[in-house]
C-alpha positions as CSV (number, residue, x, y, z in Angstrom):
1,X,134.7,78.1,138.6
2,X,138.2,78.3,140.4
3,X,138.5,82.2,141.1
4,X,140.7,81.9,144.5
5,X,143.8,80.0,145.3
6,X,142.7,78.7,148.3
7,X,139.6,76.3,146.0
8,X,142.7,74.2,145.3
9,X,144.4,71.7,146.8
10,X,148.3,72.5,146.8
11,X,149.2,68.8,147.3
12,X,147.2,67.7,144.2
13,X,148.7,67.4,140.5
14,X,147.2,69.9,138.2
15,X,147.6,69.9,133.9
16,X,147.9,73.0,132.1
17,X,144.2,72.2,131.0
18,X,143.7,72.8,134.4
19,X,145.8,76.1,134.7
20,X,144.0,77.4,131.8
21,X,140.4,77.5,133.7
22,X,141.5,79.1,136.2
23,X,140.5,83.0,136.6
24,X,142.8,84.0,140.0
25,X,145.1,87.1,140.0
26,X,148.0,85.5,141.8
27,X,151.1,84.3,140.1
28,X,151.8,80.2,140.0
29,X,153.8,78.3,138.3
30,X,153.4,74.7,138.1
31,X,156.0,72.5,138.4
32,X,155.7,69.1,137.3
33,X,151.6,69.6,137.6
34,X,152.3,71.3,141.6
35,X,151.5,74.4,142.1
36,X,154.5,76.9,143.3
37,X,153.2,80.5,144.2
38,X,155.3,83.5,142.8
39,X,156.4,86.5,145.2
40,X,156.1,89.8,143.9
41,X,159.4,90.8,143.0
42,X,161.3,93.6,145.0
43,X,162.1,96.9,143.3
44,X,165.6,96.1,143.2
45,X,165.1,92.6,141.3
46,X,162.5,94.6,139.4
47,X,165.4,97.2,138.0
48,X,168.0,94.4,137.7
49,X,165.4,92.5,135.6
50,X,164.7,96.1,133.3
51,X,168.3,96.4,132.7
52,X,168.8,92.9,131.5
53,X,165.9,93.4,129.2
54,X,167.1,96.7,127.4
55,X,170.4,95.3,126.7
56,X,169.1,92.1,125.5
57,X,166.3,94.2,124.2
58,X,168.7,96.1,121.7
59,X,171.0,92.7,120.9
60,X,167.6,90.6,119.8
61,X,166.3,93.9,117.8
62,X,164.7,92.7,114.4
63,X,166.5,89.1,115.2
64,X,165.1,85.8,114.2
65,X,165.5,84.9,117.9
66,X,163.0,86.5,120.3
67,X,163.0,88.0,124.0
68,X,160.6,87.6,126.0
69,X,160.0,88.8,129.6
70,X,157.9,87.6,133.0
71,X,154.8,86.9,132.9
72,X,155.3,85.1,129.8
73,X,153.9,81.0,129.8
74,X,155.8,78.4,129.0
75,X,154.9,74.9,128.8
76,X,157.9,72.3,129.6
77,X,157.9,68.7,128.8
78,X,160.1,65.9,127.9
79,X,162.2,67.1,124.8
80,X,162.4,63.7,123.1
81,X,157.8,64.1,122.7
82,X,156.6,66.0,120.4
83,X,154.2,68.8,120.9
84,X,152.0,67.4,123.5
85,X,148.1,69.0,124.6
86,X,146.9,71.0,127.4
87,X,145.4,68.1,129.4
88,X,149.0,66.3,129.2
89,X,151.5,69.4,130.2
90,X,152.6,69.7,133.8
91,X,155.4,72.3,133.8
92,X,154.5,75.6,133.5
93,X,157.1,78.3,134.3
94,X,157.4,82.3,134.1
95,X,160.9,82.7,133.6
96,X,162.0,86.3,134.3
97,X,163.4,86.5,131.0
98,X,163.8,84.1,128.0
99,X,165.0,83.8,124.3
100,X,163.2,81.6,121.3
101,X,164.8,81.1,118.8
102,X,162.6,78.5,117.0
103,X,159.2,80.4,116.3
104,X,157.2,77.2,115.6
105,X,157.2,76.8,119.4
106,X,155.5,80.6,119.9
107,X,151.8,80.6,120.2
108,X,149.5,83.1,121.3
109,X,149.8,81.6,124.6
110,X,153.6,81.4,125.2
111,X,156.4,79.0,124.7
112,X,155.4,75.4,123.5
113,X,158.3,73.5,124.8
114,X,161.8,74.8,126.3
115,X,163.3,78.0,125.0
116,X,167.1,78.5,123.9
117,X,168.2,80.7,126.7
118,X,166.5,81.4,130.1
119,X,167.7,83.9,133.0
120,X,166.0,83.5,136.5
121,X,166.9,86.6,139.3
122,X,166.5,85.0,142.4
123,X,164.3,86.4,145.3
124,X,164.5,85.2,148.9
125,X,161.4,83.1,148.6
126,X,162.2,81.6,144.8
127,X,166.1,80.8,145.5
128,X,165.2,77.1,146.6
129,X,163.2,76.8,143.3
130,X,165.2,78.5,140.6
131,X,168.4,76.7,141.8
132,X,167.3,73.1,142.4
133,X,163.8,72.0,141.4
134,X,163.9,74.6,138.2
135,X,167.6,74.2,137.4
136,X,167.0,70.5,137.3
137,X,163.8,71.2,134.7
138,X,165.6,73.1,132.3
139,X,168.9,70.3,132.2
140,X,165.8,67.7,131.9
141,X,164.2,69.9,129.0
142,X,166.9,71.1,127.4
143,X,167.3,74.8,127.8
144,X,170.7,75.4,126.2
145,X,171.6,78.3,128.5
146,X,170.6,79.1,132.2
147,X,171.7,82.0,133.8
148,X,170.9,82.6,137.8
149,X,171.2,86.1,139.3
150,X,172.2,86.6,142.4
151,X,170.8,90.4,143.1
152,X,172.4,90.9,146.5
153,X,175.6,88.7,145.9
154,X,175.7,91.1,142.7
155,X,176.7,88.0,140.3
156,X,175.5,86.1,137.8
157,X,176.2,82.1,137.0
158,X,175.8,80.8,133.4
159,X,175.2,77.4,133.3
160,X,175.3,75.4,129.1
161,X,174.2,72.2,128.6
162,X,176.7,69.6,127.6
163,X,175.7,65.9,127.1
164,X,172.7,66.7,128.7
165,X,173.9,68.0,131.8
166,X,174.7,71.9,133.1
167,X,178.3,72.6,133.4
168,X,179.2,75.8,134.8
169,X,180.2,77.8,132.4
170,X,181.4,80.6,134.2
171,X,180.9,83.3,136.8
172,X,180.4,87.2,136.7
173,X,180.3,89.9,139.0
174,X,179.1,93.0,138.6
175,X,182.9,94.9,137.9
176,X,182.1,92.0,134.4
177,X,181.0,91.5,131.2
178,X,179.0,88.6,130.7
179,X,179.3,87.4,127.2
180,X,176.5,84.7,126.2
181,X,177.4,81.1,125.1
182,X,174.6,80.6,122.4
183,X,175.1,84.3,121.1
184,X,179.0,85.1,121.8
185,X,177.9,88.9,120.2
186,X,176.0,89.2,123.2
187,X,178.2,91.3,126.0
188,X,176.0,92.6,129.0
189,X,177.6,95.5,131.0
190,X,177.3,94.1,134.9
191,X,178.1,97.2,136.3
192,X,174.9,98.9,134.4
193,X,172.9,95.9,135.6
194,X,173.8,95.6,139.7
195,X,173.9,99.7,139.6
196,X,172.3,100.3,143.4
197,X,169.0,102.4,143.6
């Protein structure tokens, strides 16, 4: 039984049939079947990452499309497969926050394939991850809308997919409102969410 981090080998390629055995408290993701550990977020990503969640919170309220906050699975793969099984899934992520729209992808275990819209706060030790090897997962698997926080830059960029590829869609700061692409109803008050401490 794996019950400590350190029984695996980080340069090895695990399966979420792997992931699923194992019975350690830290956070991991795995991307593209390596595993990447998660820093406990700061208290300041922590409010940032409340205040995004009560306004989506009250937008999503009795919608058909659903919010969901970290730690919350979901399993990535190529979008053009269909529903693949444990031993055959590489890509799990815990996205800070996420919307699902299609409900034949929830299970009681997450997100089975890539949700509609996915924000990621970056911390000092996830920047790398969240703006490169992640950005480049959701393009690949077809997350409509990405949007990256930068907590101490106070700004947000929202990146759509077009043809395939991330355009950036625009920038916000916290003196903003950032209006969603997939859910132009959806107005966030910037100033409520980089408030300081």
């Amino acid at each position: 039984m794996i019950n400590t981090l350190e029984q695996l080998d980080l340069s090895q390629q695990y399966s979420y049939a792997d992931y699923l055995t194992w019975q350690f408290s830290e956070r991991i993701e795995l991307l593209k079947g390596y595993i990447k550990r998660m820093a406990a977020p700061n208290a300041y990503h922590q409010k940032i990452a409340v205040e995004i969640t009560r306004q989506f919170g009250n937008f999503f309220y009795k919608s058909h499309c659903q919010l969901f906050v970290a730690p919350f699975d979901v399993r990535l793969y190529n979008r053009k497969k269909s529903e693949l099984q444990a031993k055959d899934v590489f890509t799990v992520v815990q996205p800070d926050l996420c919307v699902v729209c299609d409900k034949g992808k929830l299970d009681t275990r997450g997100c089975n394939g890539s949700p509609d819209f996915i924000i990621e706060i970056l911390s000092p030790s996830s920047s790398k991850i969240d703006l490169q090897d992640k950005f480049a997962l959701y393009q690949e698997t077809g997350v409509v809308e990405y949007w990256v926080v930068f907590p101490m830059d106070k700004l947000i960029q929202q990146f759509v997919l077009v043809n395939e590829k991330y355009e950036l869609h625009a920038v916000y700061n916290d003196k903003d409102t950032a209006t969603s692409f997939l859910f132009p109803e959806l107005k966030v008050n910037l100033e409520d969410v980089f408030e300081e401490m």
